[in-house]
N, C-alpha and C positions, 0 to 999 in steps of 0.2 A: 381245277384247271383255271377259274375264271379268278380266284383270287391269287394264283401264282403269277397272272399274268398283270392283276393290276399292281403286286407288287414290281414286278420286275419293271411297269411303267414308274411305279411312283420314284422308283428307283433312277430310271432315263432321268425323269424330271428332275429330280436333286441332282443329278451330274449336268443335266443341261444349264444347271445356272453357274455351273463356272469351280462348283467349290467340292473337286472330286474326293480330297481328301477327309471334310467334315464329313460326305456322304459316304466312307467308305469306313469312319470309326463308327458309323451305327452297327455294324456288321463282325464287330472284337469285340470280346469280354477285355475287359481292359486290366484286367488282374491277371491275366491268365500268366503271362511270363513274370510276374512277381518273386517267383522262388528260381529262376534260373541263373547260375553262374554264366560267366564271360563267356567259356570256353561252350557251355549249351546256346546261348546267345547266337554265337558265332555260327552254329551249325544250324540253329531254325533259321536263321538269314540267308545261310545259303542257299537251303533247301526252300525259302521263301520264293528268292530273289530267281529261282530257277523254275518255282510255278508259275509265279508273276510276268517271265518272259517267254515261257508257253504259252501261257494264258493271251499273249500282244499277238504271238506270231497264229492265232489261232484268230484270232479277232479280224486280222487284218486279213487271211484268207478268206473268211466269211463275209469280209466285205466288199469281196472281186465278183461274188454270185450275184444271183438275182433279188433284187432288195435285200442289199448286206448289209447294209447297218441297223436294220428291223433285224434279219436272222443274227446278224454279231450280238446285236442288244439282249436278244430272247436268249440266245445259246449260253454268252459268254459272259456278260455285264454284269451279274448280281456275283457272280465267282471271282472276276475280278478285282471286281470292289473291299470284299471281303480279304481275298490273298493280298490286297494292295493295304489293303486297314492295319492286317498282321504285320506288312514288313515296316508300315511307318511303328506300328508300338512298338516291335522288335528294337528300332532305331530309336525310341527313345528309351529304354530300359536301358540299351547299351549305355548311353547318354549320361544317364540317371549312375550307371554302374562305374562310369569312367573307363569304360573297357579297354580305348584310343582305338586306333585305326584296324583296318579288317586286316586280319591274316590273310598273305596272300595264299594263294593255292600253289602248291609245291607238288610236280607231277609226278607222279610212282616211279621211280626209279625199274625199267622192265630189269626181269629177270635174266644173266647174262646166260651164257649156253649152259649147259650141264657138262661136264666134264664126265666123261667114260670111261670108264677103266679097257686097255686094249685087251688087257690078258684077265680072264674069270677063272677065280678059284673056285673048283668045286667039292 
């Protein structure tokens, strides 16, 4: 517990000086999306980009309590850093890939009524 906790200080400290992103690529294998096409690209980003803003609105509730930016920091700040490390690599693989701009999200078309038959043959 006592080195979990000094890591997650050592951690405050490299964010307190300003430079959240060098302190969040200690936290990604940097290889790891190497073998992904665009269209996988695409889909860790999302799936990134929608931990990453859980992870905010989760932050920012924790810091309405009683000393919330000590429980935001202890709870949520090393997973942030991390899911925020991933979506910067993620962005530059795209980069690197020339993917161009994100797909946008195109919403399910719902499914219209079902149609009934009035009369049932039996």
């Amino acid at each position: 517990m006592f080195l979990r906790i000094m890591g997650v200080a050592a951690v405050l400290a490299l964010v307190g000086t300003g430079s959240e992103s060098r302190a969040s690529s200690f936290f990604v294998n940097p290889s790891h999306y190497d073998l992904y096409n665009c269209e996988q690209l695409n889909k860790a980003r999302k799936e990134t980009a929608a931990r990453v803003a859980e992870l905010q609105g989760l932050m920012a509730k924790a810091e309405t309590g009683f000393a919330g930016a000590l429980m935001s920091g202890l709870a949520y700040q090393s997973d942030f850093l991390a899911t925020r490390g991933q979506l910067d690599l993620i962005d530059q693989k795209r980069a690197d890939n020339r993917c161009g701009p994100l797909p946008e999200d195109v919403p399910a078309k719902p499914a219209g009524p079902e149609t009934k038959s009035k009369h049932k043959r039996h």
